[in-house]
N, C-alpha and C positions, 0 to 999 in steps of 0.2 A: 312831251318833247324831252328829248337827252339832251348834252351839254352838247354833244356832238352837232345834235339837228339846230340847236340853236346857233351855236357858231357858224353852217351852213349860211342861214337864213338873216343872221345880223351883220356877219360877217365883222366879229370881231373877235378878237385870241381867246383860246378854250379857257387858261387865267384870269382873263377880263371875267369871262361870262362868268364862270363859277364863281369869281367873288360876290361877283353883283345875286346870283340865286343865293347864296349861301346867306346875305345878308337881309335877299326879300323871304326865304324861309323864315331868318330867324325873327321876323317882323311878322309873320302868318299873312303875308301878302302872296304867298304861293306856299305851293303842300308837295315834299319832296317822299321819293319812295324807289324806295332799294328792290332790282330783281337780278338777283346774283351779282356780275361786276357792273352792271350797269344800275345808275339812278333815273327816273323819271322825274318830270318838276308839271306841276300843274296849277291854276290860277286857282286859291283858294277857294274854298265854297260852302262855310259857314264859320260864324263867329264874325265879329264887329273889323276886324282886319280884311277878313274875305269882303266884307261890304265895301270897303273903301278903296281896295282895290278895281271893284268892277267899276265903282261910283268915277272913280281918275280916268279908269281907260273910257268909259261913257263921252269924257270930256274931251279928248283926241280929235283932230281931225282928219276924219276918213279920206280926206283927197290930200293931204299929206303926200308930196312925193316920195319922202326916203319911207314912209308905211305901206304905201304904196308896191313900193318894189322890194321890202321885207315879205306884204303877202304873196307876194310871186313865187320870193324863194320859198317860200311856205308851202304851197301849191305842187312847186317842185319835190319837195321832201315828201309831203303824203305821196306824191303820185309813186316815189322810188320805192315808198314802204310797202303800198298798195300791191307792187310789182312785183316785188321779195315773197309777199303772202302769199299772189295767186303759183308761183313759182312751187313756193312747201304743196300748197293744196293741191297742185298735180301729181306731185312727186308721191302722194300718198291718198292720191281721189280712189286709184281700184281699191287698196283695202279698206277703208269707210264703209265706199257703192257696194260692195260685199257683206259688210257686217249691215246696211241699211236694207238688204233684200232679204234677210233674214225675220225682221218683225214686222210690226204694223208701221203702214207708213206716217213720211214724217205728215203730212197733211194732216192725217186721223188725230196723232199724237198730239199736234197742236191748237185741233180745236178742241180736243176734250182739257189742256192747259186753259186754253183762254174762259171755258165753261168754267172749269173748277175755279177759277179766281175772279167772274163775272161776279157783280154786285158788291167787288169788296173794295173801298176805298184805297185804291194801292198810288200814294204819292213819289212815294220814293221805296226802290228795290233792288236788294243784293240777291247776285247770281253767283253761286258759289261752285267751280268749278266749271266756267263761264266757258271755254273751249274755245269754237270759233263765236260768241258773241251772240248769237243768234236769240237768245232766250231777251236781253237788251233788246234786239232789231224790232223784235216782236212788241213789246212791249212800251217800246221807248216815247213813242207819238203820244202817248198816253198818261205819261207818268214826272213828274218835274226831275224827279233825280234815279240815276241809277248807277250801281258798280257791278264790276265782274272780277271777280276772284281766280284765279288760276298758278298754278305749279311749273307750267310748261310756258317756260319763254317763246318758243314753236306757235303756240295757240296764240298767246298773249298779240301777238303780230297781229293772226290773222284776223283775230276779233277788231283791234284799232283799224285795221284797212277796212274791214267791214263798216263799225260805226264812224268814220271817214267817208267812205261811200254813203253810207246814208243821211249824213249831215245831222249826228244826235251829238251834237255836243254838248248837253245834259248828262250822258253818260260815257261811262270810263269804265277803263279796266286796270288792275294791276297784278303782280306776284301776290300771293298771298296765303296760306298756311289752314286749310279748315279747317284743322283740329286745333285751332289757335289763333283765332281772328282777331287782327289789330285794330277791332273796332267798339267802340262804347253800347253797352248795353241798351236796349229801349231805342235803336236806330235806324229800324225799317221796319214797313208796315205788313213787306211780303218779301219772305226769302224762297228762293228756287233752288232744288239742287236735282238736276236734271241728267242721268243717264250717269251718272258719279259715284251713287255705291258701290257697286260692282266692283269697282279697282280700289277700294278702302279697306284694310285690315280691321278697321274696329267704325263699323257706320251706326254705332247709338253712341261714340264719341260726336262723331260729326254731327249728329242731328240734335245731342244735347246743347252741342256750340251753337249749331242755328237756331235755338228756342231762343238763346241766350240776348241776340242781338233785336229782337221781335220787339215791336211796341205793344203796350197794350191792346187787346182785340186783334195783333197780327194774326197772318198766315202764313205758314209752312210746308210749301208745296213740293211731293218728292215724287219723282217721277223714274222709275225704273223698269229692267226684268222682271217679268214673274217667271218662278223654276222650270229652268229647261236641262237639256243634257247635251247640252254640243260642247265637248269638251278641248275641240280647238282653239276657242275664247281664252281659256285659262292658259292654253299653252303657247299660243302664238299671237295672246291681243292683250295679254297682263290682267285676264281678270281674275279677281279673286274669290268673287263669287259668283256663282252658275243661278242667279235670281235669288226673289226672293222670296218669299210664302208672307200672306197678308196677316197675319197673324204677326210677323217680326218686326215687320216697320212700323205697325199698330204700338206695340209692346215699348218699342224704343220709344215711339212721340209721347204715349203715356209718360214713361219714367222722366222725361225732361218734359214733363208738368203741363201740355198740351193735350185739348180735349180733340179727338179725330172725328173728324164734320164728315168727311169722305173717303171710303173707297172705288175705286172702280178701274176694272181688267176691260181691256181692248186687246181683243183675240185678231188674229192675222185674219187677213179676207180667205174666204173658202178656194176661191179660182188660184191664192198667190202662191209666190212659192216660199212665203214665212212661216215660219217653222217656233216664234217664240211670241210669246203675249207679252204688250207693257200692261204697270201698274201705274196707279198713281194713288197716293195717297196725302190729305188735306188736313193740319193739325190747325187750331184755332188756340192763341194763348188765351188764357182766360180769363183772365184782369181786365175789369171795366173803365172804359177811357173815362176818366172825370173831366165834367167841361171846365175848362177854365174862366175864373168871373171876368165880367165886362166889365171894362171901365165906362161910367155913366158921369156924363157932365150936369153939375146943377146949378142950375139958373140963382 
């Protein structure tokens, strides 16, 4: 939520609200985050403040009148935010449905995703270059925490309308920078960075950053082009690279210290009318999780 939506929804002065956030940030009862001129505030969600936070609201009474008609206006506000998204996704559904009639579809695309990260322990997972959310949607029912990383305030929307719509409120998205992640090393079990090199100047930057945040035993999951030549990509969709040869993204996971568990090309169906292969490629870090001792009670 902004200060705006909360003012909406409490109905109180946008100076009230923001002292009152500024004062629950600086308490770590909530987690504030800059996306251009606009800040987002969100209920923290770890460390001993994040605990006591949720532990107070627990204790609220949900038939509460004036809470009550706070979640109305609440209600009210996704639904307008909801409305704004599907509004961009029109505005710009034929070029997508265009660039999406060109490879393998997304169905193929995302069960060979869910194969490559089957049997791996994934709690919690950052989606880097999150778009409209989807890579979250997918996975969210499944996973206690998730973020989504994005550039595009545009996307940022339509991913929140999305996990809104889908009711994950486990996972979040924000602004966020991937060659320069404001996030602590050893903090996800599996990162994704899904259909995102392409448009990157330097993607063994990016993919050094994603090692970086990995827990022990995580996974690295990247999912792209393989080399094609339709050169109206680069000149009318900003890509910067025309795919990629499995050999490169092999080379980049090596150097940021990741052992590659998988490759594997998903070629366009023979009948369609796609014209490009994805990849995907599976880095594993390779630090052993040490179990941590048990505490034992003795009689």
């Amino acid at each position: 939520m902004t200060v705006s939506d909360l003012t909406d929804i409490l109905r109180q002065s946008q100076p009230r609200i923001s002292r009152h956030l500024r004062l629950l940030a600086e308490a770590g009862l909530v987690e504030r985050f800059r996306e251009g001129s606009w800040a987002f505030f969100r209920l923290g969600e770890q460390g001993g403040a994040a605990a006591l936070a949720r532990d107070l609201i627990g204790r609220l009474d949900p038939t509460d009148a004036m809470l009550l008609r706070d979640r109305e206006r609440l209600t009210a506000v996704r639904s307008a935010r909801a409305t704004a998204a599907q509004a961009y996704f029109r505005r710009h559904a034929a070029e997508w449905d265009r660039i999406r009639k060109l490879h393998v579809t997304d169905e193929a695309v995302e069960e060979a995703i869910r194969a490559a990260l089957a049997g791996t322990d994934v709690r919690s997972l950052l989606d880097l270059g999150t778009g409209t959310g989807r890579m979250l949607e997918l996975f969210g029912p499944s996973i206690e925490r998730g973020l989504g990383l994005d550039m595009s305030l545009d996307m940022l929307a339509l991913a929140r309308a999305r996990l809104d719509r889908a009711g994950l409120r486990h996972c979040s998205v924000r602004q966020g920078d991937i060659y320069d992640l404001a996030l602590p090393k050893d903090s996800f079990d599996a990162v994704i960075i899904h259909q995102v090199l392409h448009f990157l100047d330097d993607g063994a930057r990016a993919i050094h950053e994603a090692a970086r945040v990995l827990r022990p035993g995580g996974r690295l999951l990247v999912v792209d082009f393989a080399p094609h030549d339709l050169e109206f990509l680069r000149d009318e969709h900003a890509h910067r690279r025309l795919g990629f040869a499995p050999d490169t993204v092999t080379q980049w996971m090596k150097t940021a210290g990741l052992d590659v568990a998988l490759h594997r090309n998903l070629a366009p169906e023979p009948s369609s009318s796609g014209k490009i292969a994805v990849s995907l490629w599976l880095g594993r870090d390779p630090r052993i999780v040490v179990a941590q001792p048990v505490a034992r009670e003795v009689a």
